[in-house]
Residue, then its C-alpha position, 0 to 999 in steps of 0.5 A: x614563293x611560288x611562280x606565277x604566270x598570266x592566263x590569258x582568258x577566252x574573253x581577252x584573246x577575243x576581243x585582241x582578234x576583233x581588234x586586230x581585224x578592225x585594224x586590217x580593215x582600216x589599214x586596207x583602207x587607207x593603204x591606197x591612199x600611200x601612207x605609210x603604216x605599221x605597228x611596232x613595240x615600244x620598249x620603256x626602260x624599267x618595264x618588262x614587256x613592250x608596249x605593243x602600238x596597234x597602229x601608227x601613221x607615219x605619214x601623217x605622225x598619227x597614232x592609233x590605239x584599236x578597241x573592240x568595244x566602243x563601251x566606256x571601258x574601253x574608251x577609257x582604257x584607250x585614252x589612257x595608253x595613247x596618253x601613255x605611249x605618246x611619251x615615249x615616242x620622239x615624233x609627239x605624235x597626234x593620238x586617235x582611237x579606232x573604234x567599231x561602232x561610234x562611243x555614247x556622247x560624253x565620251x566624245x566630249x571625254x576624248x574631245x577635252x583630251x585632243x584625242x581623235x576618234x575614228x569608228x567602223x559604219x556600214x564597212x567605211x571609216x568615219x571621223x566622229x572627232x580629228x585630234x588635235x595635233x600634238x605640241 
């Protein structure tokens, strides 16, 4: 059998950087308001690697999955591993989507069916396009 190993593309290492920026920009603003912030790891039994959580509001029990696009498949993607991560953090988390740019409205109305909050990047300022609804 022979080894395999993951390569990571131009593409993806582009889109985790303008993640990451997007993420700095948020925390910036936000850090003056005395939240307390962080992303972390999340280490699932019986999966190889953690589960890497670009942002979680301590404070506030908010948690935040960043994207570089706010196109229908990252949107996508995003629903699915803040749906995912929020099993295995003990605190039932509210969940929220930080995106760059506001996504087409049935994807609002997506998140909005799954009481996901959507926060998106417009002319350097942060907008609440949709709160989450608190996690039971």
């Amino acid at each position: 059998m022979t080894p395999s190993y993951d390569v990571e593309s131009f593409a993806s290492y582009r889109a985790r950087r303008a993640e990451s920026e997007l993420v700095d920009r948020f925390v910036a603003r936000l850090r003056p308001e005395g939240l307390d912030l962080s992303g972390f790891q999340l280490q699932v039994e019986g999966v190889n690697r953690p589960l890497l959580v670009d942002l979680f509001d301590h404070t506030n029990n908010v948690l935040y999955e960043a994207k570089a696009s706010a196109s229908r498949e990252a949107v996508r993607m995003a629903l699915g591993q803040l749906l995912d991560y929020r099993r295995h953090i003990e605190t039932s988390p509210s969940i929220c989507m930080l995106l760059p740019d506001r996504p087409a409205d049935d994807l609002v109305e997506l998140l909005r069916e799954y009481g996901v909050g959507c926060v998106c990047e417009e002319s350097n300022r942060f907008e609440v396009v949709l709160k989450s609804a608190v996690a039971a």
